[in-house]
N, C-alpha and C positions, 0 to 999 in steps of 0.2 A: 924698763922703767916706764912709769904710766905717767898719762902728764898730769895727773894732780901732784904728782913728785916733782914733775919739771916747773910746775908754774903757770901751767896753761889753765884755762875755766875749762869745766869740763861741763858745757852744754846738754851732755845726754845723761846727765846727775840720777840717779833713781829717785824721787819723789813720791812721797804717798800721800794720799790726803782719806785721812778715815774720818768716818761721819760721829759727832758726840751731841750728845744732848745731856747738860749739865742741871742734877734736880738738885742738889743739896747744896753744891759749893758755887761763889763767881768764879766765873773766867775772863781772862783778859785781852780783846781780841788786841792782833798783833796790826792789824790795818788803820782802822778808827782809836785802838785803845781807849775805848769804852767796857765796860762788863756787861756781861748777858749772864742768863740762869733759865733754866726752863725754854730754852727756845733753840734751834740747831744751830751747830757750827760746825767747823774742820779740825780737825788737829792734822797739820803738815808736816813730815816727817822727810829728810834726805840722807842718805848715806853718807853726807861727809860732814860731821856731826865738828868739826873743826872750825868750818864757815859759818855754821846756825844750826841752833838747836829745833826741837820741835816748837812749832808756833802756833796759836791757836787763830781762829777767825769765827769771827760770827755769820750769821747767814745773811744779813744785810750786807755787809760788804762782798761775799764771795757767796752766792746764790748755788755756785754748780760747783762740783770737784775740780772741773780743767779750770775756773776760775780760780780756783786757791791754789792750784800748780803753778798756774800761771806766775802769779804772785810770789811764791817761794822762790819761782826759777829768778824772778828779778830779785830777791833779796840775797838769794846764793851771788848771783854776779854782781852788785854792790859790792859784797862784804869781799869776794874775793878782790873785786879794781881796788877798795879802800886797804886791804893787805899790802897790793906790790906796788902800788904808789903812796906818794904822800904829795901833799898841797905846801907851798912852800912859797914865796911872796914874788919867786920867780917864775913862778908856773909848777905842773906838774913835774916832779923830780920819781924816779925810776928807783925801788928801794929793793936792793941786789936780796 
């Protein structure tokens, strides 16, 4: 059983970040959520397409690829804490 089965983050998530440079259509960076056109950015991609889909960035917010890793790896663990918790007026509640 692997622990994205069990529940656990899985910190060594595979991550890719490819380079795009959009001439025709906008994009919507996923950091700023501004649009860019003509100028580089990332497309972020993870293997566990369950927690986040690919995300795009502009190259003002994420300059280098390990900065747009970066970045993904915190939004994979967000979305995973916001999965097996929930916010509740008691505090965080553990949601089986």
């Amino acid at each position: 059983m692997s622990k994205r089965k069990a529940g656990a983050y899985n910190a060594t998530a595979m991550i890719t970040a490819t380079k795009i440079w959009p001439l025709f259509s906008w994009v919507e960076c996923g950091g700023c959520s501004s649009e860019f056109r003509r100028q580089a950015g990332w497309l972020v991609k993870t293997d566990d397409h369950h927690l986040s889909g690919p995300i795009a960035r502009c190259g003002e917010c994420c300059p280098t690829a390990a900065s747009a890793i970066d970045c993904m790896r915190v939004t994979v663990a967000a979305a995973d804490f916001a999965r097996r918790f929930e916010l509740t007026k008691g505090g965080l509640k553990r949601v089986a």
